[in-house]
C-alpha positions in Angstrom: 1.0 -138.2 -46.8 2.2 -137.9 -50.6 -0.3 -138.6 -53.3 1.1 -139.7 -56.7 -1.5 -138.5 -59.6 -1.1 -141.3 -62.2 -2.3 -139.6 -65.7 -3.7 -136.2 -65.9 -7.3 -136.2 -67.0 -10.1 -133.8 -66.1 -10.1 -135.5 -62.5 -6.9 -135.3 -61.6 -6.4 -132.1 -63.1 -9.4 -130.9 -60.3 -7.5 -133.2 -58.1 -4.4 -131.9 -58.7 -5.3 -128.0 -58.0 -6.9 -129.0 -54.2 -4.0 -130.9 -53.5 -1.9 -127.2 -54.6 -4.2 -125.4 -52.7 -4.4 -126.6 -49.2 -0.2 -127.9 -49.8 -0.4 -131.4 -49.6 2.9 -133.1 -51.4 2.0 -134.6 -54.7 3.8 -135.7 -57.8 2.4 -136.5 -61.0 2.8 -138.8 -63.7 2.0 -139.2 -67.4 2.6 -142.7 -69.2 5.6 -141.8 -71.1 6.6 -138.6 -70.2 9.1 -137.4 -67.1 7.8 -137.3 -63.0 11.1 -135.1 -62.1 13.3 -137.8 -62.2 11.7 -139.7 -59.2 12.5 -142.7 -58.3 9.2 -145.0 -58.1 10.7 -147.4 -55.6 11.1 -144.5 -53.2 7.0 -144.5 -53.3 7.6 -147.3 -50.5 9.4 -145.6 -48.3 6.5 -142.4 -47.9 2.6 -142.7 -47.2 1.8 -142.7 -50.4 -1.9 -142.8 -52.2 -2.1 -143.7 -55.8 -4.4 -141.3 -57.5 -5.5 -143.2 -60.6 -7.1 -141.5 -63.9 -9.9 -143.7 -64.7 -9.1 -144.4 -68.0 -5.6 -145.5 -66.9 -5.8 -149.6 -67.3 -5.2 -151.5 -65.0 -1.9 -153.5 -67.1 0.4 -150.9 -67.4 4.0 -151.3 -65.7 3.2 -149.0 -62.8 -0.4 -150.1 -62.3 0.7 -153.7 -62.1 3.7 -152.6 -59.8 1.3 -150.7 -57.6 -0.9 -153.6 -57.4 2.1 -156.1 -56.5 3.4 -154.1 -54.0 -0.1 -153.5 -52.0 0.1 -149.2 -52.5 -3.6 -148.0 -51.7 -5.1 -146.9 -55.1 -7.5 -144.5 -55.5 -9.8 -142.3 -57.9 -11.0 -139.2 -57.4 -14.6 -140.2 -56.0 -12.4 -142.0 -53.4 -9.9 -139.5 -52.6 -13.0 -136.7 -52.4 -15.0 -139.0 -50.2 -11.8 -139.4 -47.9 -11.4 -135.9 -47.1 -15.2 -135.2 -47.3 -17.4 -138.0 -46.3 -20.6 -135.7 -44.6 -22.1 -135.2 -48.1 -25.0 -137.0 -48.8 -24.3 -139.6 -52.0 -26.5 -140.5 -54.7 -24.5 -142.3 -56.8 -26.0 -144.2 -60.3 -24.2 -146.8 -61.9 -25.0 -149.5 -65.0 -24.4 -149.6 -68.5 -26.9 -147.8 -70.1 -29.2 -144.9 -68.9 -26.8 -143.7 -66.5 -26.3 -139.9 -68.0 -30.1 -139.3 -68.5 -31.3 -140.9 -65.0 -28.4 -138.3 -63.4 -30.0 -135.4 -65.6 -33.8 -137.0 -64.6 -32.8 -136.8 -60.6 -31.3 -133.4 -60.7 -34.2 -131.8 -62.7 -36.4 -133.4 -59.7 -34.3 -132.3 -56.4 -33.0 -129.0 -57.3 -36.3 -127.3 -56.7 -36.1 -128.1 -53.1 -32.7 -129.5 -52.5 -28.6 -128.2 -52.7 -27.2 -130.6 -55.5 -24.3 -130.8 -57.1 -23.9 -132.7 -60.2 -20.5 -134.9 -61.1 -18.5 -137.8 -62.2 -18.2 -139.6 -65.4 -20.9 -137.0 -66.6 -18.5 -134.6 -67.5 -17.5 -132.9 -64.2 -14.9 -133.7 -61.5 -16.0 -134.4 -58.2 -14.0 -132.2 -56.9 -15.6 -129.0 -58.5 -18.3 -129.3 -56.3 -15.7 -127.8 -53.3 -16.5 -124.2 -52.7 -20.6 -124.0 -53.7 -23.3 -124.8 -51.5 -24.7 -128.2 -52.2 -25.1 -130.6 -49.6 -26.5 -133.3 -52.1 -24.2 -134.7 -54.6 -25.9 -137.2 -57.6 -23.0 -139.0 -59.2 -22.3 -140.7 -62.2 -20.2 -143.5 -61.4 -18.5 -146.3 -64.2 -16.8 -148.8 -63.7 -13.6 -147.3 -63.7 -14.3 -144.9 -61.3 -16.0 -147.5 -58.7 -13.3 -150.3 -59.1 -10.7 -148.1 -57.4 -13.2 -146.1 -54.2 -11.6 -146.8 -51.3 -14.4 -146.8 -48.5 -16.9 -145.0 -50.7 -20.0 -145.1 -49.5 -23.0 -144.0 -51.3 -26.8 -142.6 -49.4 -28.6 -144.2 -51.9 -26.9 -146.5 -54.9 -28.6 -147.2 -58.0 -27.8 -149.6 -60.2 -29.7 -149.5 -63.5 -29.1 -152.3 -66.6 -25.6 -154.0 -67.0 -23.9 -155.6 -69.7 -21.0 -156.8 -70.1 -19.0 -153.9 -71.2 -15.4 -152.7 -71.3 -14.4 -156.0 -71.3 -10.9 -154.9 -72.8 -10.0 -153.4 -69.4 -12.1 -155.7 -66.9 -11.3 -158.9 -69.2 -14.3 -160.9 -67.7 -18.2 -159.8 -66.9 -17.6 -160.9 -63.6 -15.2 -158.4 -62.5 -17.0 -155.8 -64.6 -19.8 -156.7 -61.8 -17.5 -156.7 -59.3 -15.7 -153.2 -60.2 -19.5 -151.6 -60.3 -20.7 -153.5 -56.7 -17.7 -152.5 -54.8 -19.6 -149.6 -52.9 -21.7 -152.1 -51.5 -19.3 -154.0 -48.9 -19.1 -150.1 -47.1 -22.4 -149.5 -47.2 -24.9 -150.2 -43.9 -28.2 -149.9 -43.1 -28.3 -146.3 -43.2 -28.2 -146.6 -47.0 -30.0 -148.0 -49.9 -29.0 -150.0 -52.4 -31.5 -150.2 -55.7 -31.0 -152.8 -58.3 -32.6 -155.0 -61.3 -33.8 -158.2 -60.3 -31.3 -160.1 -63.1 -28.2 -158.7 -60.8 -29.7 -161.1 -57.6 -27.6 -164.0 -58.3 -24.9 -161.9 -59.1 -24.4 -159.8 -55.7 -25.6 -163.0 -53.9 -21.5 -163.7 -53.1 -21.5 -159.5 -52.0 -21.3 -158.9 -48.3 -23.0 -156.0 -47.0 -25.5 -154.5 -44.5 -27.5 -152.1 -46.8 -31.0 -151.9 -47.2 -31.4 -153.5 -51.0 -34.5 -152.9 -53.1 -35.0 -154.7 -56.5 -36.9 -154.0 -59.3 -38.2 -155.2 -62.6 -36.1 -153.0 -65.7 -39.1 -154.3 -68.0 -41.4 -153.1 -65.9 -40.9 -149.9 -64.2 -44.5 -149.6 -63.2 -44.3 -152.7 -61.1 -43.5 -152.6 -57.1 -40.1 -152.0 -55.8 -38.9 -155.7 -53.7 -37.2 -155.3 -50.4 -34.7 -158.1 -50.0 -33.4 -159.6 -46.9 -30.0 -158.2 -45.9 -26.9 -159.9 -47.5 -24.9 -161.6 -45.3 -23.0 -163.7 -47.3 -19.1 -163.9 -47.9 -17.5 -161.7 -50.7 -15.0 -162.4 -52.5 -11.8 -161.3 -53.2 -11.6 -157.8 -55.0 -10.0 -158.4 -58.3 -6.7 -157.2 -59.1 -6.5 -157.1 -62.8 
């Protein structure tokens, strides 16, 4: 297995020093700059895993070459999850509120529980490696969840949506669909908790979680079990 690190943020940087640590074969690139004279077509011929910087868009040259030529893409929340899948996920998502409802759960487990705090908050998953937690509360965007592999969140929470970075997504609907692409690996072992203006929206979403909605006017009002989704999903957006 090779793993190609496409851009060098704060999460593949954490990426990059576990993949140095236990010796896995990487390369890494930086729009613009040299990857050691490699030659990308080569990429083929090895098991290779894209490793994609979030903030990488998705209409570069070697984003839309990946795409075209069907390499399996990854972030760092999907990588992490592939070599470490026994953690227990909470994992909070929207467009708003996400920071202070991550900040608002940890404040609440920590007295009784391990938990490790990471994501889009400021902290690469893969910092968590080498402490104690057994909990991990993460803050997912969009970028991060578009590209998760088989990612599968405990306990999903999805809190007010917009339509938002529209410039990368180019249409709410696969803004949705880049934030709801946990749910087709989640089953009923999980939880899945959502406003009630996003049910027509993952009506089209196949999955076997457990799905709870609520009102986001009215927190004091009852959470709503829903049926179980069975319907078809569509096709994951490559844009």
């Amino acid at each position: 297995m090779v793993y190609f690190l496409y851009g060098m943020g704060k999460s593949n940087i954490s990426v990059k020093s576990f993949l140095e640590k236990n010796n896995y074969k990487y390369y890494v690139y930086e729009d613009g700059k040299d990857y050691n004279g490699m030659d990308i077509d080569k990429l083929k011929k090895e098991d290779t895993i894209i490793v994609k910087s979030p903030g990488i868009n998705n209409n570069t040259q070697l984003m839309r070459y990946f795409i075209q030529n069907n390499f399996q893409i990854l972030t760092d929340l999907g990588l992490f999850y592939m070599f470490f899948p026994n953690y227990f996920y909470i994992v909070i998502t929207g467009s708003v509120g996400k920071t202070t409802t991550v900040l608002t759960l940890n404040q609440i487990l920590k007295g009784k529980f391990k938990v490790g705090v990471a994501g889009n908050i400021g902290n690469s998953i893969f910092n968590i490696l080498n402490t104690n937690k057994k909990i991990i509360l993460v803050e997912a965007s969009s970028y991060e969840l578009e590209f998760c592999g088989s990612f599968r969140p405990n306990i999903f929470l999805i809190l007010k949506t917009f339509p938002h970075h529209l410039d990368h997504h180019l249409s709410f609907d696969n803004y949705l669909k880049a934030k709801f692409y946990p749910l087709i690996n989640m089953d009923k072992e999980c939880y899945c908790i959502l406003p009630k203006t996003l049910v027509s929206k993952i009506s089209k979403i196949k999955t076997s979680t457990k799905i709870v909605f609520y009102d986001p006017d009215d927190i004091t009002n009852k959470f709503t079990r829903s049926e179980e989704h069975t319907s078809e999903l569509q096709s994951r957006p490559h844009i």
